[in-house]
Steps between C-alpha positions, in 0.01 A plus 500: 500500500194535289276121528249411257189555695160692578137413469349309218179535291283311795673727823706199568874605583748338274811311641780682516716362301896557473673477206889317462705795517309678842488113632896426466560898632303406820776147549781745392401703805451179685828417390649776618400472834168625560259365745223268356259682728585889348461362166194347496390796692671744257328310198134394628617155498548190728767396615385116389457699128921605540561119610305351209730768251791376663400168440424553132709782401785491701839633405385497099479841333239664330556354165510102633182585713357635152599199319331283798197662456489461118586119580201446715293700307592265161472187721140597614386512177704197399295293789151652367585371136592157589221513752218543183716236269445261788138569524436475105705192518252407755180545329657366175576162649154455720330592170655254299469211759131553479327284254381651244256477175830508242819698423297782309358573836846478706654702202225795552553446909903548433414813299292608720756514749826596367298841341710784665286683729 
């Protein structure tokens, strides 16, 4: 089982990471009736780490636990968008409670602020 790892441009050791298919092979074995302790041993894992998969990835196969990932991966950047539509709403409505000198000015300040960045 080849894992996405080894050292990085500053010596630092990157996380191992597993990938969907070696992560629902390891519960397959599981499954199957292998020990928790041999296969974290077997893998360079903890057993807490097979729990956790269990947890989140048991008994789906590799193309739901694809499809999960994709899921989470559109929701994260769901949350970030509304998260910056929030904020501009934000700043657009403590800008306009402020008084200011006319509408030319509030106009410019509303430009100002809904220019894509």
């Amino acid at each position: 089982m080849e894992l996405e790892s080894g050292p990085q441009k500053d010596g630092q050791m990157k996380r191992a990471r597993f990938s969907e298919d070696q992560i629902i092979a390891v519960l397959k074995e599981h499954e199957a009736g292998a020990k928790t302790a041999d296969l974290a041993r077997k893998h360079g894992i903890s057993e807490a780490t097979i729990y956790n998969w269990k947890a989140k990835f048991g008994g789906m196969d590799v193309s739901e636990a694809k499809r999960l990932k994709a899921l989470e991966e559109e929701n994260a950047k769901l949350k970030k968008l509304l998260a910056e539509q929030m904020l501009d709403a934000a700043a657009l409505r403590e800008l306009l409670s402020k008084k200011m000198v006319g509408p030319a000015a509030k106009r410019a300040a509303v430009a100002h602020l809904c220019r894509p960045s």
